[in-house]
C-alpha positions as CSV (number, residue, x, y, z in Angstrom):
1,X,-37.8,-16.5,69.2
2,X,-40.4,-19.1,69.7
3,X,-39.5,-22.9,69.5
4,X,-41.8,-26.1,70.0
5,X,-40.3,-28.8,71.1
6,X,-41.5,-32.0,69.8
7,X,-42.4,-35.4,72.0
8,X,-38.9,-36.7,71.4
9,X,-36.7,-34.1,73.1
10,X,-36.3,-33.9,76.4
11,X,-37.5,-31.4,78.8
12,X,-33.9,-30.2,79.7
13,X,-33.9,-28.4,76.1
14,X,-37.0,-26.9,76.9
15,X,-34.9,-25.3,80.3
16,X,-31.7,-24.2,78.2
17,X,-34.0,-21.8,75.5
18,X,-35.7,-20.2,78.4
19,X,-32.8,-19.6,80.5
20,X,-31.4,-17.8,76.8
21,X,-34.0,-15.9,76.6
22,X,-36.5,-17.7,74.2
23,X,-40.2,-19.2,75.0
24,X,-40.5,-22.7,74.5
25,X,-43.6,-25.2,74.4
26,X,-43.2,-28.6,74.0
27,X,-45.8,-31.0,72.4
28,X,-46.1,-33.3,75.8
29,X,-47.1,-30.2,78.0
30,X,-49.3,-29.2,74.9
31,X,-51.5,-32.7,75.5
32,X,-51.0,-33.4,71.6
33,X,-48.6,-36.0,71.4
34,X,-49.3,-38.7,69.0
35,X,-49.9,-35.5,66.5
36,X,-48.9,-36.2,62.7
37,X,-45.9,-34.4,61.7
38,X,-48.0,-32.4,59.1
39,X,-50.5,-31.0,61.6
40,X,-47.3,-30.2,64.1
41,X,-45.6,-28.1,61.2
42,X,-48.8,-26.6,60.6
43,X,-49.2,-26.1,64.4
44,X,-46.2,-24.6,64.5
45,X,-46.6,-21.9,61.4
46,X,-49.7,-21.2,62.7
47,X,-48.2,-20.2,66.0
48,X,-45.1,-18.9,64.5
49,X,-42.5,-21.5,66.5
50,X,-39.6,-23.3,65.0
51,X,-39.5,-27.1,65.7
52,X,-37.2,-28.4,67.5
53,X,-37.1,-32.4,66.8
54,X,-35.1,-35.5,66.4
55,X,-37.6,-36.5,63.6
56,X,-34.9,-36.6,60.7
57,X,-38.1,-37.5,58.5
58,X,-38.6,-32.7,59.3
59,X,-35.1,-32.6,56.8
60,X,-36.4,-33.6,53.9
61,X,-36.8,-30.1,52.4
62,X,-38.8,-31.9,49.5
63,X,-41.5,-32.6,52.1
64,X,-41.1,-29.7,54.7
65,X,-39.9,-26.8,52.2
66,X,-38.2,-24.0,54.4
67,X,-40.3,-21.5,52.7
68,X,-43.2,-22.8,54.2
69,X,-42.4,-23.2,57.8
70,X,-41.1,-21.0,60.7
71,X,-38.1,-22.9,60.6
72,X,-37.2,-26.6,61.7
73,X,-34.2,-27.7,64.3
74,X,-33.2,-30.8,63.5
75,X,-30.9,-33.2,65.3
76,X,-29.4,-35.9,64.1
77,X,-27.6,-37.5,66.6
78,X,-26.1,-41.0,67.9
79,X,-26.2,-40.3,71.3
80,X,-29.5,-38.8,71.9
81,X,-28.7,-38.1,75.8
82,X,-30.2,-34.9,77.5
83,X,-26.3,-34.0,77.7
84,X,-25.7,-34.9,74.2
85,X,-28.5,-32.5,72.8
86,X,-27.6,-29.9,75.5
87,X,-24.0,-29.9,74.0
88,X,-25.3,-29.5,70.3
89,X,-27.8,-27.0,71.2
90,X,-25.0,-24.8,72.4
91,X,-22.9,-25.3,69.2
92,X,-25.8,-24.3,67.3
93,X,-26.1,-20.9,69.2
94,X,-22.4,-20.9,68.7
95,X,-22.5,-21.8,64.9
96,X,-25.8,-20.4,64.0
97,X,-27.1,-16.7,64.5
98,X,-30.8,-17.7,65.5
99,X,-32.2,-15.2,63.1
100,X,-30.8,-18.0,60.6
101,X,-33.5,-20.4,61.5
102,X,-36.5,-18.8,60.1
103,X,-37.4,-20.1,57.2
104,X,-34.9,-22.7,57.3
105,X,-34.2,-26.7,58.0
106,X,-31.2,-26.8,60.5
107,X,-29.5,-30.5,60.8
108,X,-27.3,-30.7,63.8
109,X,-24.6,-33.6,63.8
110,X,-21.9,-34.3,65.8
111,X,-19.6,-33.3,63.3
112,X,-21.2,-30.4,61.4
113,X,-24.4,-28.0,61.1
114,X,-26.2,-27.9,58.0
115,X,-28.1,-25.6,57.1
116,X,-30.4,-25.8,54.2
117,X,-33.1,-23.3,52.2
118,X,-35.0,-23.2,49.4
């Protein structure tokens, strides 16, 4: 599986997916941060990656529908420590079978993992 991680999420995530097996780009080594959040979905489909973000504005299904995305990793957390998102990334590949994500929006919270298609 093939994730982008967006300017907001820290290198260290970038680390974890590789060492599971995954690729991972993120939009800072990319040279395109500052990009829109429509042209980084559309980035993304057109490179087939799921975003991985802490953009909660990538939940709205009504404006990012599942069906037209790779998938979207979204997480919504309070403590937004390398550790913190570290810890939740591993409960999603707990929680989650990562065959899941495509075509999906995934919300991580501390508490739960939603996740939501259309």
């Amino acid at each position: 599986m093939h994730f982008k991680l967006d300017e907001n999420v820290p290198v260290a995530l970038q680390k974890r997916i590789i060492t599971r097996g995954h690729s991972a780009s993120t939009v800072v080594s990319e040279k395109i941060s500052g990009i829109t959040d429509k042209n980084l979905v559309s980035l993304c489909v057109k490179e087939k990656y799921v975003l991985v973000t802490l953009d909660t504005d990538f939940g709205k299904v009504q404006m990012y529908p599942p069906l037209e995305h790779e998938g979207v990793l979204v997480f919504n957390l309070k403590n937004q420590s390398s550790a913190s998102l570290l810890a939740a990334f591993e409960q999603v590949v707990q929680t989650v079978n990562l065959s899941e994500i495509k075509n999906a929006t995934i919300i991580v919270e501390k508490e739960y993992i939603r996740v939501r298609r259309c």
